[in-house]
KETOR-774569 format. One record per residue (C-alpha): residue in one letter; chain; x, y, z. Coordinates in pm, 1 decimal, padded with zeros to 6 digits, always signed. Example, Ala and Ser with C-alpha at 12.3 -4.5 7.8 and 13.67 -1.06 7.14 Angstrom:
VEXKOL   code   unit          X          Y          Z
VEXKOL      A      A   +01230.0   -00450.0   +00780.0
VEXKOL      S      A   +01367.0   -00106.0   +00714.0
//
This chain:
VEXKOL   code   unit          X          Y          Z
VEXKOL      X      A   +00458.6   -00730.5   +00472.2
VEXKOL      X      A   +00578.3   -00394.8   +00333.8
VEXKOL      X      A   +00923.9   -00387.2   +00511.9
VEXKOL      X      A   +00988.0   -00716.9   +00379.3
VEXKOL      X      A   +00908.6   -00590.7   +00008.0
VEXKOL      X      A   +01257.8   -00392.7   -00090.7
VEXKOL      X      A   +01028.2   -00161.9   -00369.2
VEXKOL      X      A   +00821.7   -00036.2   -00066.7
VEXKOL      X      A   +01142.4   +00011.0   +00153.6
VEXKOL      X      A   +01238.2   +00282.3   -00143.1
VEXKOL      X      A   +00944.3   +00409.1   -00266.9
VEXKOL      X      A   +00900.7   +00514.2   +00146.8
VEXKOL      X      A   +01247.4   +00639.8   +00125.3
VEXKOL      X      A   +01126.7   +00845.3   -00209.5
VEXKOL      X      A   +00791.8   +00937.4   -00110.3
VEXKOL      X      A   +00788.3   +01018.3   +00280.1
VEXKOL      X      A   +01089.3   +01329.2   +00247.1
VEXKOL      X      A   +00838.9   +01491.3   +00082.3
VEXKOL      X      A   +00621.5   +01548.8   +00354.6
VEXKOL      X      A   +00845.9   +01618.7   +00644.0
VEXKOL      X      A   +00895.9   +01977.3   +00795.1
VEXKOL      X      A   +01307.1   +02021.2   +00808.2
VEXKOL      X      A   +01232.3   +02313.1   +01045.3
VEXKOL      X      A   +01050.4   +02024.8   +01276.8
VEXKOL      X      A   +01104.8   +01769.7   +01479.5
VEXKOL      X      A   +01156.3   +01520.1   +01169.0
VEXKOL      X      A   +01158.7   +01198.9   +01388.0
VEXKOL      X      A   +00817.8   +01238.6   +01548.2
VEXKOL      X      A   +00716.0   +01383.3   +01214.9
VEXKOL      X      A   +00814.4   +01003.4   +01055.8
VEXKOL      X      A   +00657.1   +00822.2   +01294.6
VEXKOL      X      A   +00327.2   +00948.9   +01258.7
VEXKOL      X      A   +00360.4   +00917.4   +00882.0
VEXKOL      X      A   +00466.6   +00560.2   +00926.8
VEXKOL      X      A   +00181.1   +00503.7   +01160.9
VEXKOL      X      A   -00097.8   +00603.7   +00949.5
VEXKOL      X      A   +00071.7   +00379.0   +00756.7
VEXKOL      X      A   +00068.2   +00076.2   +00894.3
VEXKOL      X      A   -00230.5   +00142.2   +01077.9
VEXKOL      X      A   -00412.1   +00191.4   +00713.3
VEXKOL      X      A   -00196.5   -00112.7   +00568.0
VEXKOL      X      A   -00370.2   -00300.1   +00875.5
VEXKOL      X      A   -00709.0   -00193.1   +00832.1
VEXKOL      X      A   -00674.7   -00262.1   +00453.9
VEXKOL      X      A   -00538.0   -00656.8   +00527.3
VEXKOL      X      A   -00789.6   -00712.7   +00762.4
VEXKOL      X      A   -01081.3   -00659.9   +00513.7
VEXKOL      X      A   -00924.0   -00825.7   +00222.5
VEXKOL      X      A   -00898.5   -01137.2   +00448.6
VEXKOL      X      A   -01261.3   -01131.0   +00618.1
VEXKOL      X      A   -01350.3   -01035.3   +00214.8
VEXKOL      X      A   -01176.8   -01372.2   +00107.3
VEXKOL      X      A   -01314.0   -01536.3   +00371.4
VEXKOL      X      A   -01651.2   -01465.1   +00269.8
VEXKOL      X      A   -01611.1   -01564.3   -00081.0
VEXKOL      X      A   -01425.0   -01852.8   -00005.2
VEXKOL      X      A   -01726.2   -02089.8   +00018.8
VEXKOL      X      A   -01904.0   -01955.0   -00280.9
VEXKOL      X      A   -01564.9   -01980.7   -00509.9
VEXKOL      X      A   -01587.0   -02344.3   -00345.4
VEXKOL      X      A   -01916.9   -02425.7   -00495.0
VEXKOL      X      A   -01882.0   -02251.1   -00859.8
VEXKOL      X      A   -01511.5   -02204.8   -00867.5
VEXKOL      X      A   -01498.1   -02427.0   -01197.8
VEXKOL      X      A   -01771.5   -02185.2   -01330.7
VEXKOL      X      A   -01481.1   -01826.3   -01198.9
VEXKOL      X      A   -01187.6   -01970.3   -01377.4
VEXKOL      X      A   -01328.5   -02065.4   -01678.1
VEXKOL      X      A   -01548.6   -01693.6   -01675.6
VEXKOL      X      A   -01165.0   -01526.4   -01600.2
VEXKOL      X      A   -01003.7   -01715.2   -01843.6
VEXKOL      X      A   -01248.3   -01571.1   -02103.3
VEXKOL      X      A   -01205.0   -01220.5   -01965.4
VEXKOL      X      A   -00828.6   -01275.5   -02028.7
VEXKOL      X      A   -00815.4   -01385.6   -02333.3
VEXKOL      X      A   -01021.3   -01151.6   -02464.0
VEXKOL      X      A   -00828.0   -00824.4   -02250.2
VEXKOL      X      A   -00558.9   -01039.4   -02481.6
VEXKOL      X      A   -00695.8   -01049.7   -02858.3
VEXKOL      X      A   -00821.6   -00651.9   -02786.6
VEXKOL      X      A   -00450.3   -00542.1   -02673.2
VEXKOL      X      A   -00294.4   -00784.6   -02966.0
VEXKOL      X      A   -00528.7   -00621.5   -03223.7
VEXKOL      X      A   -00440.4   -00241.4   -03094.1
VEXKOL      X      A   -00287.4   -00027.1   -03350.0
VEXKOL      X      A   +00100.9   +00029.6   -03232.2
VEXKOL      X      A   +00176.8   +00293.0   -03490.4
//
């Protein structure tokens, strides 16, 4: 999903620089970065969807109950940050 995303294509190109030896073997030194990575980006998707998963048949049963409570949680994150004092 990342390489798609053309703000991850340059904050790798930023970030990753950073962290390679010049006196090294930079390609190897890449490819390790960009493996932990994707390995981590993996690991990560892969619990977010058996999370979802999981709370997919409770946000079934009380998922009237979830927008209306997130609604409220909005609109009050809403009234705080329009009542904040700018000056």
């Amino acid at each position: 999903m990342a390489l798609s995303n053309p703000k991850a294509l340059i904050f790798y190109a930023a970030f990753l620089p950073h962290f390679i030896d010049p006196d090294a073997n930079w390609i190897i030194e890449f490819i390790v970065i960009g493996g932990t990575v994707v390995t981590v980006e993996f690991i990560y998707e892969c619990m977010l969807a058996s999370t979802a998963q999981g709370f997919s048949s409770w946000l079934r049963a009380n998922g009237c109950w979830f927008n209306r409570l997130t609604g409220v949680i909005f609109i009050g994150i809403g009234s705080v940050m329009a009542t904040l004092n700018r000056s």
